[in-house]
N, C-alpha and C positions, 0 to 999 in steps of 0.2 A: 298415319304415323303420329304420335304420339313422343312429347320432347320433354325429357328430365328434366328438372332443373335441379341443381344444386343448393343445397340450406346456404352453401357457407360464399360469401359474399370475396372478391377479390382483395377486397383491403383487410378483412380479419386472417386473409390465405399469408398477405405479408406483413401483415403485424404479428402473426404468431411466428412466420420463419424468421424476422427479427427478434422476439424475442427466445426464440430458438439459439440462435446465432450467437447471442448477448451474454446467456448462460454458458455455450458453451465456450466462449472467448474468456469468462470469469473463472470457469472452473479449470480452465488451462494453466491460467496465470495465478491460481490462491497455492497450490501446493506450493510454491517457488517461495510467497511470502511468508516468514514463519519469524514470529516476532521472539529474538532470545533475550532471555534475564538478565539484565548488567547484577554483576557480583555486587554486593554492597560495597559501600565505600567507606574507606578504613579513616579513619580521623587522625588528620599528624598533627602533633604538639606544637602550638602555637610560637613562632619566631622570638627569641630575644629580643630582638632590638629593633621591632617593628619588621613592615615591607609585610610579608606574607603570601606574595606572587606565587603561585605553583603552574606549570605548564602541565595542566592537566588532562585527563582524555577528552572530555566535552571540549576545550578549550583548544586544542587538536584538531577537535571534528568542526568546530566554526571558522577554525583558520583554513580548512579544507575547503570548506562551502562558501567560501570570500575570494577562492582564487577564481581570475579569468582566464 
């Protein structure tokens, strides 16, 4: 009797279903992320009498990612 042996080595059998695995866990999650266009931003006319604070979107979104 006469015994095969296999080209492909045990570790390249799970390195490729890793990277198998890797792709397909990426390509689940990329349709989901879809980066959208902020509208430009319109320019407001400078304050009279100084100050100039605006509560603005980005300034919104940092006060968002500051809460615990």
């Amino acid at each position: 009797m006469s015994s095969k042996t296999s080209s492909i080595s045990r570790r390249s059998l799970f390195s490729g279903a890793a990277t198998v695995g890797a792709v397909a866990a990426a390509t689940a999650v990329l349709p989901g992320v879809v980066k959208q266009t902020a509208p430009a931003a319109v320019a407001l006319p400078k304050p009279t009498r100084g100050g100039g604070y605006t509560l603005s979107e980005h300034v919104q979104q940092y006060y968002k990612t500051t809460r615990v």
